[in-house]
C-alpha positions in Angstrom: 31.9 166.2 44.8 29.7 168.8 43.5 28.1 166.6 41.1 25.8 165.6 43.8 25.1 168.8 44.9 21.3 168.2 43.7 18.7 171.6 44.5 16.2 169.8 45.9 14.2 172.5 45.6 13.1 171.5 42.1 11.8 168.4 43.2 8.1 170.6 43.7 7.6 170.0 40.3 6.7 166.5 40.2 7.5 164.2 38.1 5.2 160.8 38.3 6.5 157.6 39.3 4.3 155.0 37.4 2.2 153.9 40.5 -1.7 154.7 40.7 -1.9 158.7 41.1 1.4 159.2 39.1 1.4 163.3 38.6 -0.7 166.0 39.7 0.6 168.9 38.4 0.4 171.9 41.2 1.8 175.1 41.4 3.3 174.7 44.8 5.7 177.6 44.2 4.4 179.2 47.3 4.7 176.2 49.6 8.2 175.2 51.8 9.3 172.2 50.5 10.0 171.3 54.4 6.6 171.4 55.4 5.0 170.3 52.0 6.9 167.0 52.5 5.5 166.3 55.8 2.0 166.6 54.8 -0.2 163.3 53.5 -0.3 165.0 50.4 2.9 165.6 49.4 5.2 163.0 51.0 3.9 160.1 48.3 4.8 162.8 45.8 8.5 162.3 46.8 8.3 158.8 47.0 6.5 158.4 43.1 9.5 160.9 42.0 12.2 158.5 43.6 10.9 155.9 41.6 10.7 158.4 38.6 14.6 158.8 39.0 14.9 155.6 37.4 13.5 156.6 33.8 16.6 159.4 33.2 19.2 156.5 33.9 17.5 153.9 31.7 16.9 156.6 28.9 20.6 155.8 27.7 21.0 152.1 26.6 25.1 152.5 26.2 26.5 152.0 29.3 23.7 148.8 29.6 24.5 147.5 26.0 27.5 148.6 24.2 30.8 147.4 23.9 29.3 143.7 24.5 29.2 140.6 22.4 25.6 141.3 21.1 25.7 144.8 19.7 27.9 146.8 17.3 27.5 150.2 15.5 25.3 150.1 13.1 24.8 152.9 10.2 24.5 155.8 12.9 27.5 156.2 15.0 27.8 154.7 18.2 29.5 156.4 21.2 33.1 154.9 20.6 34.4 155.2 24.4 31.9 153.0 26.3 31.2 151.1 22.9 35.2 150.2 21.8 36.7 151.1 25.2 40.2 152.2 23.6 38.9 156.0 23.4 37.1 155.4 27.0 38.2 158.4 29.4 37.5 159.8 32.7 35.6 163.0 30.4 33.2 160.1 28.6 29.8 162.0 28.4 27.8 158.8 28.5 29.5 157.4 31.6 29.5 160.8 33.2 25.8 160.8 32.5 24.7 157.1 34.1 27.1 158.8 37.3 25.3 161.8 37.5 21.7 160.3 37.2 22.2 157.3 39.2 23.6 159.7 42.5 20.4 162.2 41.3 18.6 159.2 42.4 20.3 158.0 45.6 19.7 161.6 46.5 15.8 161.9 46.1 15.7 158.8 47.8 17.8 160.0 50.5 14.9 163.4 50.9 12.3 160.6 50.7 14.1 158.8 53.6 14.6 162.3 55.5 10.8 163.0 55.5 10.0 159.8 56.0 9.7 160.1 59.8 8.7 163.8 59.7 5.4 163.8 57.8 2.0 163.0 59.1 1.9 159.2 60.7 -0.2 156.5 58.2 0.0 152.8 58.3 2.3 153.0 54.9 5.0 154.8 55.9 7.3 152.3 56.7 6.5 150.5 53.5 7.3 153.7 51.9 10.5 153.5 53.5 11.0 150.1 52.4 10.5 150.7 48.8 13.0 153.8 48.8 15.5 152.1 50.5 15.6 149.4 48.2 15.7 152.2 45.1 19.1 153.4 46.9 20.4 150.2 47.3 19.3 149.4 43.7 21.4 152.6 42.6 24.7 152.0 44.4 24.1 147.8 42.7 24.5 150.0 39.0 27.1 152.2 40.7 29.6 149.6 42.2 28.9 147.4 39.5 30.3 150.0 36.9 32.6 151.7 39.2 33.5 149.7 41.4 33.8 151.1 44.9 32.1 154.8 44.9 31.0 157.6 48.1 28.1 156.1 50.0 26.1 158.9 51.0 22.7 158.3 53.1 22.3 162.5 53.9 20.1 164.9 52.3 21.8 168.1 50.8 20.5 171.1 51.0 23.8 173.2 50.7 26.1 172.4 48.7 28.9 169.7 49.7 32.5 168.9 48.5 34.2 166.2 50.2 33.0 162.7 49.6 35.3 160.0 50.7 35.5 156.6 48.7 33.7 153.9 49.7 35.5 150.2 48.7 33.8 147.8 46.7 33.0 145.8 49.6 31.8 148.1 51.4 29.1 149.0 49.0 28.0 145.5 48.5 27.9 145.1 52.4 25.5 148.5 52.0 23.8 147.1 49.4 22.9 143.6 51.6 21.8 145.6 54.5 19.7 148.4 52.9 17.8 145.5 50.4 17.4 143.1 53.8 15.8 146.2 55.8 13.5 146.5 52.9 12.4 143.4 52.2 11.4 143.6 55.9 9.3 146.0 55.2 7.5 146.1 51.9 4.8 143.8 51.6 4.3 140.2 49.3 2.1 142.0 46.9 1.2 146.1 46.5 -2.2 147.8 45.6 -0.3 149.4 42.4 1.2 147.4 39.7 5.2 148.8 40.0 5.7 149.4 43.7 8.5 147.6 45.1 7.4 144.0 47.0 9.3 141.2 48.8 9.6 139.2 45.7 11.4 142.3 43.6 13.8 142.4 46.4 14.1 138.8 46.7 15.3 138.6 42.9 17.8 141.5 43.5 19.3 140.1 46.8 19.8 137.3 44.3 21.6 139.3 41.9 23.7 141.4 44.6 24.8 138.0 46.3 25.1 136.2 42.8 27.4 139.7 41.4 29.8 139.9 44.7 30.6 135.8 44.6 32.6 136.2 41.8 34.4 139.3 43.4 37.9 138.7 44.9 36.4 139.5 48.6 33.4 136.9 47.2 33.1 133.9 49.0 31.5 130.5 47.8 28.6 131.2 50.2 27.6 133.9 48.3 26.5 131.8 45.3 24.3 129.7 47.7 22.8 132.6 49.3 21.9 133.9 45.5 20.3 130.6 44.6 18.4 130.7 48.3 16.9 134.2 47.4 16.5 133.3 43.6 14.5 130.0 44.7 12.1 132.5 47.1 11.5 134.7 44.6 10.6 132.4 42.3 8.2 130.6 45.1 7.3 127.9 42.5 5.8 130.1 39.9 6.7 128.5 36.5 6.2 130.2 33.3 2.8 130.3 32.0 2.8 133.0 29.4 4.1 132.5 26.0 7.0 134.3 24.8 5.3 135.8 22.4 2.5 137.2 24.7 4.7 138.1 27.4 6.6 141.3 25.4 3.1 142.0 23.2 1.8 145.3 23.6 -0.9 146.0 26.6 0.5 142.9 28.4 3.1 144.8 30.8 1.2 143.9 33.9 1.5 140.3 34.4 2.5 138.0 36.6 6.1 137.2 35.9 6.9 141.2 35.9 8.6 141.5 38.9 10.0 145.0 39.0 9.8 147.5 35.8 9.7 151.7 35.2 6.5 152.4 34.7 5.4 154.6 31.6 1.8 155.2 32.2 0.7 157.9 29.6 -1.0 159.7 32.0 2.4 160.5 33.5 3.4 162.0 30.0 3.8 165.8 29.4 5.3 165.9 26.1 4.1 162.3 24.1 7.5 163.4 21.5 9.7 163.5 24.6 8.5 162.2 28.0 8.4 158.5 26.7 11.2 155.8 26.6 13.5 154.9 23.9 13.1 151.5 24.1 11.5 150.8 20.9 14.1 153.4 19.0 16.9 151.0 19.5 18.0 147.5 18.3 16.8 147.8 14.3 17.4 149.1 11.3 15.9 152.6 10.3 12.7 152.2 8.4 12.4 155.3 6.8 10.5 158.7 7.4 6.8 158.3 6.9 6.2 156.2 10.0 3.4 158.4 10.8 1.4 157.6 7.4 2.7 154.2 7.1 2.4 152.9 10.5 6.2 151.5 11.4 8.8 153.1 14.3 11.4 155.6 14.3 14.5 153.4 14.6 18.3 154.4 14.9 20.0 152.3 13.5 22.4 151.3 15.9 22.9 148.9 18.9 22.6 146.7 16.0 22.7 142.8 16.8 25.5 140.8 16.4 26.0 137.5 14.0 26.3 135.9 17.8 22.7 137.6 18.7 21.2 135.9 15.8 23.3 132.7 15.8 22.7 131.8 19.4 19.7 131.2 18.6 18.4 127.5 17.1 15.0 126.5 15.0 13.6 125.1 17.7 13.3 127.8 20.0 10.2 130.2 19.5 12.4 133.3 21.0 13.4 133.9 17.5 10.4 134.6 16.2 8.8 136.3 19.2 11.9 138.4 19.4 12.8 139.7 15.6 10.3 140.7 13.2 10.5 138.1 10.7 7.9 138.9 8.4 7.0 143.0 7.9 3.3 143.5 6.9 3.0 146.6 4.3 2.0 148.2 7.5 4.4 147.4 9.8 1.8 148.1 13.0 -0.6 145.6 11.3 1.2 142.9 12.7 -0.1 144.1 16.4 -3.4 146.1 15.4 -5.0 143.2 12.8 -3.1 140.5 14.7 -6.3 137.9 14.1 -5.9 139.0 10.2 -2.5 138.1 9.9 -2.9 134.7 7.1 -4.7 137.3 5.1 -2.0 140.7 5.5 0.3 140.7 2.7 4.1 140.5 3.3 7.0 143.5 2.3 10.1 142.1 4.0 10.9 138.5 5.1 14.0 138.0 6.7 15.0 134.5 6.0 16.7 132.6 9.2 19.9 130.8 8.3 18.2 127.4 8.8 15.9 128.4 6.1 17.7 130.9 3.9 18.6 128.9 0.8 16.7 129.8 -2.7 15.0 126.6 -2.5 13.8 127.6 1.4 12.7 130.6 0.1 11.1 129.7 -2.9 8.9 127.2 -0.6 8.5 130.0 1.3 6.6 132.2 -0.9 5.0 129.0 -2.7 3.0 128.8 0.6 1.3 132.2 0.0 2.4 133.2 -3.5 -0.8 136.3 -3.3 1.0 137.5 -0.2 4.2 136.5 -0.6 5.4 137.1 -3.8 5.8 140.4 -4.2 8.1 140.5 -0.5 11.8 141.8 -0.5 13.7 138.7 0.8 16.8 139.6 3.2 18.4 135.9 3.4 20.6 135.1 6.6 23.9 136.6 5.9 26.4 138.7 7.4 25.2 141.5 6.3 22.5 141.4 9.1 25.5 142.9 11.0 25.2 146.5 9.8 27.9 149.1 9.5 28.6 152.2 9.1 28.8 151.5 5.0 25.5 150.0 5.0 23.3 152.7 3.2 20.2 150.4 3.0 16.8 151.1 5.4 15.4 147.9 6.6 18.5 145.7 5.9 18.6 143.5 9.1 15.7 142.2 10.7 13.9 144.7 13.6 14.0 143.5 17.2 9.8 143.9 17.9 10.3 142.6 21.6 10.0 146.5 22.5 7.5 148.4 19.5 4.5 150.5 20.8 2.2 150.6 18.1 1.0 153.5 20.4 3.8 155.5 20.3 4.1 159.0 18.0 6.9 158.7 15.5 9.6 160.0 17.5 12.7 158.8 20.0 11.4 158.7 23.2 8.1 158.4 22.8 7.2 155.1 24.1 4.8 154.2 26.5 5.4 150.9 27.4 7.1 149.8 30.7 10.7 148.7 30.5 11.2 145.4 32.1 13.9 145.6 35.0 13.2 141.9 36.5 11.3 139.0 35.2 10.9 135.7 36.9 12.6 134.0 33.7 15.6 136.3 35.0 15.2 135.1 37.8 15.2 131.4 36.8 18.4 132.0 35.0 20.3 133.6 38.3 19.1 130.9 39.9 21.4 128.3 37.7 24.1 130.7 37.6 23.9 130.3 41.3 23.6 126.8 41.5 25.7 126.4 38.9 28.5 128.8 40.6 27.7 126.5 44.0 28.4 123.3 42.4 25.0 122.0 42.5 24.6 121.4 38.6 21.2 119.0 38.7 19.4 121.6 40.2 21.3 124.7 38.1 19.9 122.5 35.0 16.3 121.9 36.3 16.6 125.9 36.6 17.3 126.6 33.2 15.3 123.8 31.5 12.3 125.7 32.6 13.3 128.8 30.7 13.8 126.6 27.8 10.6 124.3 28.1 8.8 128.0 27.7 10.9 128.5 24.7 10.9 125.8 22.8 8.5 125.5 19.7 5.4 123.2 20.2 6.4 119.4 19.7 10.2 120.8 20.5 12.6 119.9 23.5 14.8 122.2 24.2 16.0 120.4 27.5 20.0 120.4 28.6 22.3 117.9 30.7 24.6 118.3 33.0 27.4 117.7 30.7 26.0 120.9 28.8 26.0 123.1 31.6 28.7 125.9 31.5 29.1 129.3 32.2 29.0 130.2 28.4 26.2 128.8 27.9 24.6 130.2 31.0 25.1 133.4 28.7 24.0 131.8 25.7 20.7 131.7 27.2 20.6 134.9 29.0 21.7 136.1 25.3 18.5 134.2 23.9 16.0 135.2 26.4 16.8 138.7 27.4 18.4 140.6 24.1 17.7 144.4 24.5 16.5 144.0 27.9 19.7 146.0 29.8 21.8 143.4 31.3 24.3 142.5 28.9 27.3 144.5 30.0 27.3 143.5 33.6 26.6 139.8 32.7 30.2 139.4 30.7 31.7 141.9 33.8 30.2 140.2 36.4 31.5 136.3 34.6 34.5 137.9 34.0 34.8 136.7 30.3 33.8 140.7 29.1 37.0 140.4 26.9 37.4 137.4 26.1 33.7 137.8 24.4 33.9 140.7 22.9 37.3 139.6 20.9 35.7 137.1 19.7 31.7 138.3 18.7 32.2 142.0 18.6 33.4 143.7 15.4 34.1 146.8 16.5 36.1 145.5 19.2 38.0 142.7 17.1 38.9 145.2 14.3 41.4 146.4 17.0 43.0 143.0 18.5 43.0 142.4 14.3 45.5 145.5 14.2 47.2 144.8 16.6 46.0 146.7 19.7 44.1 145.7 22.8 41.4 148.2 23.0 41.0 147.3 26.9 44.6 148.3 27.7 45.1 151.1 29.2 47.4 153.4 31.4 49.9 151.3 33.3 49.5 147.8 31.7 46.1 147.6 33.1 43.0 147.3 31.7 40.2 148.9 31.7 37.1 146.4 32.8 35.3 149.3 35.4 34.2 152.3 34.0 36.3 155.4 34.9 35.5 157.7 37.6 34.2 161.3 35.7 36.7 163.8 35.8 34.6 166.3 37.2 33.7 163.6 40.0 37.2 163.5 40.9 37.7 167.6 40.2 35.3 168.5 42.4 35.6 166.5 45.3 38.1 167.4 48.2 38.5 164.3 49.5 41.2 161.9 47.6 39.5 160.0 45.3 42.1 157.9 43.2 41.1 156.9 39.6 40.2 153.2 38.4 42.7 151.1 36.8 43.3 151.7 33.0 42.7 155.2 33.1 
């Protein structure tokens, strides 16, 4: 399998991981990598850049986001395989890139693992080992999740290699277990720098792996105990403190309920129009093109929410707000950099929710501040929130804000905040999966009724029974609280209700059941729920490597 034939060679030129001394930039052209790596010096330098792996595999939100129940195409094209799956094949550029970037990673981390014994001895090297081996065993979690079973590979190349025998499913999570069990071993509660790998990060992923392989056929029912075990640890009695609201504002990516994220420090930024993240490009409507004089983002206009992703949520619940931009100032940015002047701002777009969208809600509306108000475009709750392709309107359904960088050049990846790969609220919500999945329902609900006591509006209870507790609504509120934030594919893989959902929330998807076709049908009567192996995957490698079903 050539693809992982990586020149490791290149990894001399640095690039920074997000901890404390991200990027030094050297000319080391005239140093061996073999003895630069054993040196104090340059062995954390191959550790940062393992963790830097994780920034090319999170730069593409598709394979994360699309073809689920809360995103459809907006005005700009989406990509149709891994968004509609009836046009997904084995050649899809977008699953051929997460395969490719996700084994780029195992394979720094496997040179990181190499030297890790070989440089100079210091009372962090095993931690350093810990943290890389949990990044591997984080990668093959994406890579078995998507693919099912796939090579496991623990050398480091140097020369190129083409025979790569396929690992099952179960093998990979038994991988997976070990490698994140090691590590937790030997990372430490808490680290120096904000972003490097500790107990509890592992702790919420051991959740996830154990949580993930329960509902696989080789699953068993201990599984979903063991994922509530580890989700309960890493949680250690921590509730949540911090608003909604102040938990995604900008400046506030180092808190305490962060328990794992990509750091995007800007002093680890080469190029501000292109070394960024695309975070904040995603998930709204375009706004037009004088961002930079006007002060709003560059926006694609596509991964555009669902009617589900605004219908799941209910007026009680402060995620709403905290989530969408209801109310666009003149300046868009104004709503982050005069946040204290906000009564007096005036208002250019209001984007009425359907519990307040009638004209007599919005007449009351603008009665409240007719100086500001008055002059506002009003966008009432209506399907048309749902852009299409025939939508030719900028600014027609409301902006997801969770992600804007009022920092951040007017550009696509240009974005300097950190992207958020585990929270504790996450973790709250695999813990009542877990429970849930166990048959403990009390505690499953005492789980989620703390994500909700967070979310509900002051005066508001948002608390659930028992007799409310099911596994859609375990993704009704993974919907509410974590829109945008990467997970949404595997959730409705791992439930096993990716289908099902989509038929029934995702336009692009229904359109095809609606004439006639099932979209996840594919070669042989069977249907296409992994991704496919990448052509040149299977082309390259010697060994036998047989196709997934539906392709």
């Amino acid at each position: 399998m050539k693809i992982l034939n990586i020149l490791l060679l290149s990894l001399l030129i640095v690039i920074g991981a997000g901890c404390k001394d991200f990027i030094e930039e050297e000319n080391l052209s005239n140093l061996q990598a073999e003895e630069y790596y054993k040196t104090a010096e340059g062995y954390p330098k191959i550790v940062n850049a393992s963790y830097a792996t994780l920034r090319a595999i999170y730069n593409d939100p598709f394979p994360f986001m699309a073809g689920t129940d809360m995103y459809v195409e907006g005005r700009v094209a989406q990509p149709i395989g891994v968004s509609e799956y009836r046009n997904l094949v084995p050649e899809d550029a977008n699953v051929e890139a997460f395969y490719r970037n996700a084994y780029r990673g195992i394979q720094m981390c496997n040179t990181a693992l190499y030297f890790n014994d070989k440089t100079e001895t210091n009372a962090n090297l095993p931690i350093r080992k810990g943290e890389v081996q949990f990044l591997r065993a984080y990668y093959y979690f994406l890579l078995v999740q998507t693919f099912g079973g796939v090579p496991i590979t623990t050398d480091r190349y140097i020369v190129p290699a083409t025979e790569f025998k396929r690992n099952t499913a179960e093998e990979v999570y038994a991988f997976i277990v070990k490698e994140m069990n090691e590590a937790l071993a030997l990372v430490p509660e808490t680290q120096a720098d904000f972003g490097r790998v500790t107990k509890r990060a592992i702790r919420h992923y051991l959740a996830k792996v154990y949580l993930t392989r329960g509902y696989e056929t080789f699953g068993t029912q201990q599984d979903f105990s063991t994922a509530a075990t580890f989700a309960d640890a890493a949680i250690n009695g921590q509730t949540l403190s911090t608003s909604f609201e102040n938990l995604f504002f900008p400046g506030n990516e180092k808190n305490s309920e962060i328990l794992f994220s990509i750091q995007y420090d800007p002093t680890s930024i080469l190029q501000p129009l292109t070394d960024g993240n695309s975070q904040n490009y995603y998930f709204g409507p375009y706004m037009g093109g004088q961002g930079v004089a006007q002060g709003y983002p560059n926006r694609s206009y596509n991964l555009t929410p669902t009617m589900y992703a605004f219908d799941v949520f209910t007026q009680d619940d402060a995620r709403f707000d905290a989530t969408f931009m209801i109310e666009h100032y003149s300046r868009y940015y104004d709503y982050y950099d005069k946040a204290s002047e906000r009564a007096n701002l005036n208002v250019k777009f209001y984007y009425a929710p359907k519990w307040a969208n009638s004209p007599a809600d919005i007449a009351a509306w603008r009665a409240a501040s007719p100086a500001r108000r008055n002059a506002a475009t009003v966008y009432p709750y209506s399907p048309l929130w749902e852009a299409s392709r025939s939508s030719n309107l900028d600014n027609f359904t409301p902006p997801v804000k969770k992600f804007d960088d009022p920092k951040s050049p007017f550009g696509v990846s240009t974005s300097t905040r950190d992207i958020f790969l585990a929270r504790l609220a996450e973790t709250y919500l695999i813990a009542a999966e877990a429970y849930f999945k166990a048959g403990v329902p009390n505690t499953a609900v005492s789980r989620i009724n703390e994500v909700r006591r967070r979310a509900a509006k002051p005066g508001k209870n948002l608390d659930i029974g028992t007799a409310d507790l099911t596994i859609d609504f375990i993704l009704d509120e993974r919907a509410r609280e974590l829109l945008g934030e990467y997970h949404r594919w595997f959730d409705l893989k791992r439930t096993g209700t990716l289908m099902a959902r989509t038929k029934l929330y995702n336009r692009d998807i229904k359109k095809w059941y609606d004439a006639g076709t099932d979209p996840f049908l594919g070669t042989g009567g069977q249907f296409k729920i992994l991704r496919p192996i990448p052509a040149k995957a299977i082309d390259l490698n010697e060994a036998d490597i047989q196709q997934n079903p539906g392709y």
